[in-house]
KOLLORO-151767 format. One record per residue (C-alpha): x, y, z. Coordinates in steps of 0.05 Angstrom, whole numbers, plus 5000, padded with zeros to 4 digits. Last residue first. Example, Ala and Ser with C-alpha at 12.3 -4.5 7.8 and 13.67 -1.06 7.14 Angstrom:
527349795143/524649105156/
This chain:
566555348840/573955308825/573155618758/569956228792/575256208846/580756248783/577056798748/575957208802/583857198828/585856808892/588856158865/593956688821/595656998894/596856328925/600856068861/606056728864/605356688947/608155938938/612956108891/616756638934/616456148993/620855638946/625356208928/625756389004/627855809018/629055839107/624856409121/625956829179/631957329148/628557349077/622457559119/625058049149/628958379089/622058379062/618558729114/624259199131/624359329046/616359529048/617059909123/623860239088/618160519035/612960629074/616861179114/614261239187/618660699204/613660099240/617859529206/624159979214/625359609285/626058989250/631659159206/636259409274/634958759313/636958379247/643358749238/645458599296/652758419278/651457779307/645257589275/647657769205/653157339214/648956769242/643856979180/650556939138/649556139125/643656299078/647756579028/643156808970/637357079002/641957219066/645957699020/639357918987/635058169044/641458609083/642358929009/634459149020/635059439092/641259799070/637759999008/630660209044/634860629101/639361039050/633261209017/629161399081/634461829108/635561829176/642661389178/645561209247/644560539264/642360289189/648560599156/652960299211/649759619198/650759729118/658859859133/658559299181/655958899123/661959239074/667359009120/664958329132/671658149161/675958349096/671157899062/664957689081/660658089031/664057718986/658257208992/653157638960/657957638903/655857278837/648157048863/647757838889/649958068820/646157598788/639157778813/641158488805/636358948842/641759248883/647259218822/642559668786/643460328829/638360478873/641760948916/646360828980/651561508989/654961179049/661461329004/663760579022/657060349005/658060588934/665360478921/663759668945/658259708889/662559898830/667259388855/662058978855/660059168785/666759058757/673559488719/673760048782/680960298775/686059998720/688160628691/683360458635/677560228671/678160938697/678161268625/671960888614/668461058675/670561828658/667361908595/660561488610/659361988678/656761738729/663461448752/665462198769/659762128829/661761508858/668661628851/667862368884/663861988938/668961428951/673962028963/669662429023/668061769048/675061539060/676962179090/680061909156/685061539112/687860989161/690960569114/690760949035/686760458992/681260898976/685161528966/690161218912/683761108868/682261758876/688661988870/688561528803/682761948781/684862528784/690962418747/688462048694/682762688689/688663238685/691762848629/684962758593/681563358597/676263448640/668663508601/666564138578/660064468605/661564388673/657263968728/661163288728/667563578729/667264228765/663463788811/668463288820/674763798825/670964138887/669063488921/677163438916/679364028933/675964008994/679163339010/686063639005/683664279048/681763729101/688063299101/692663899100/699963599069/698163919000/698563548942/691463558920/692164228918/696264268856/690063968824/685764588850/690765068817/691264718748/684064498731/681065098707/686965108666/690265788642/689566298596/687666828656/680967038626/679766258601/681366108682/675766578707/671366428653/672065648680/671165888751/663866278741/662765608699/661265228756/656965728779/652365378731/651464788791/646365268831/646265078904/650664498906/655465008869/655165388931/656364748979/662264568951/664765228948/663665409029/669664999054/674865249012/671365969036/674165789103/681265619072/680866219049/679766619109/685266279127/690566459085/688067189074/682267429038/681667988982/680167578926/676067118964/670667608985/670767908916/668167198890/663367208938/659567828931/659667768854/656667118861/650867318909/649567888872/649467518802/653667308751/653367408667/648568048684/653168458642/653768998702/655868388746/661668108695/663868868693/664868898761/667968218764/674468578732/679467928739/685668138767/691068008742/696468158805/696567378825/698967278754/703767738749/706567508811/707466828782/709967148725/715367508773/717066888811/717766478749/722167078725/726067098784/727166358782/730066438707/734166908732/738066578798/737765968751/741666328703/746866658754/747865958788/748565638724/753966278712/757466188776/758665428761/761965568694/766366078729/768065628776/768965008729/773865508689/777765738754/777465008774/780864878709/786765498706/788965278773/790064558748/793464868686/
């Protein structure tokens, strides 16, 4: 009877093997299936729906191999920088294969190659924030905690590259909401910290924020003045003009409203590196250099403030007039 039972688990073991043998042959086979549909671009040319340059490209990856793939990985952000409707060149694509746009790129995200990983990613944000249809919301949760996942990773060498998809995905109403949600950015300094992290400075409200920089200018000191040496780096090696007037600016406010960081600010040199862009040839980080200067020189700068406010009223025709 013994006998009898392994024979039975045997057989029963042989015929799991047997179905899984099958059912992976038909995933293979679909899969194949799949990979052998090709998408006529031809006629997608002829209709006028892509152009030249589209057409030319998307044939180029359809008959590449593994690496000339992962070079063309590298060109996509940059083509739908160039005209962001191409976007939906890879949505028709999916809706002609009945499956998600989102699918293959998210299965990417997994991969163990850093850079084609952070590809992905800038490519995920723009399909995003640049299609027609918002992402849906599984796909986006999952997105989005990567992201999040990405920014607190030790060591991550594409830091940037992840801060900058945030940045940019937080633009959007839909997907700030859904990332309060999974507990990512829920506050404006942590909206702020996922800005000078990307190096992408804009002006973005929290910079003009009296309150924000009365709330937090002193958290600029934590994790060893992270985020100032961030804003130092920026000012060192940045040539942009708008990059340059924020640094210059956020440099301002924190000693505005915590006086004791002008040692800080001082050490870091920070200061040597404002005053230079007092003769920039941009007026505009000349303007924020001048203020952020004097911020740095003046001891109250609220009480200075007042005193050029009075001055300038004292100055005006109908005040000298009333004078005389």
């Amino acid at each position: 009877m013994a006998a009898q039972g392994n024979i039975d688990v045997k057989f029963n073991i042989d015929d799991i093997e047997k179905g899984a043998q099958v059912a992976t042959s038909l995933l293979q086979q679909r899969a194949n299936d799949v990979r052998n549909n090709r998408v006529n671009w031809q006629s997608y040319l002829q209709g006028q729906m892509i152009s030249n340059e589209d057409f030319g490209f998307i044939s180029k990856f359809d008959n590449a191999n593994t690496e000339q793939r992962h070079q063309m990985l590298q060109e996509m952000p940059g083509k739908m920088q160039e005209d962001k409707s191409r976007v939906e060149i890879l949505k028709q694509f999916s809706r002609k294969n009945k499956e998600s746009v989102w699918t293959p790129f998210l299965h990417l995200l997994d991969r163990n190659d850093r850079f084609i990983v952070n590809q992905t990613s800038r490519i995920v944000a723009k399909i995003a924030c640049w299609g027609k249809e918002w992402m849906e919301s599984n796909d986006l949760k999952f997105y989005l905690n990567w992201l999040k996942d990405q920014l607190i990773l030790p060591g991550n060498e594409y830091l940037q590259t992840a801060a900058r998809c945030l940045q940019m995905m937080l633009r959007v109403d839909q997907y700030r909401f859904m990332f309060v949600q999974v507990e990512g950015v829920a506050t404006s300094f942590d909206e702020y910290v996922t800005e000078i992290k990307s190096g992408r400075l804009e002006w973005s409200p929290v910079h003009k924020s009296d309150r924000f920089w009365r709330e937090n200018a002193i958290r600029l000191n934590e994790k060893n003045y992270e985020l100032l040496k961030i804003l130092v780096r920026l000012l060192e090696g940045s040539r942009d003009p708008l990059i340059l007037s924020v640094a210059a600016h956020d440099i301002g406010e924190y000693v505005r409203y915590y006086p004791r960081g002008k040692n800080v600010i001082e050490q870091l040199g920070a200061k040597h590196l404002v005053m230079q862009y007092l003769t920039h040839e941009d007026p505009n980080v000349r303007y924020e250099a001048l203020i952020a200067v004097q911020k740095l020189m003046v001891h109250n700068w609220e009480y200075l403030g007042k005193q050029i406010s009075q001055a300038s009223q004292d100055d005006t025709p109908g005040a000298i007039a009333a004078k005389s």
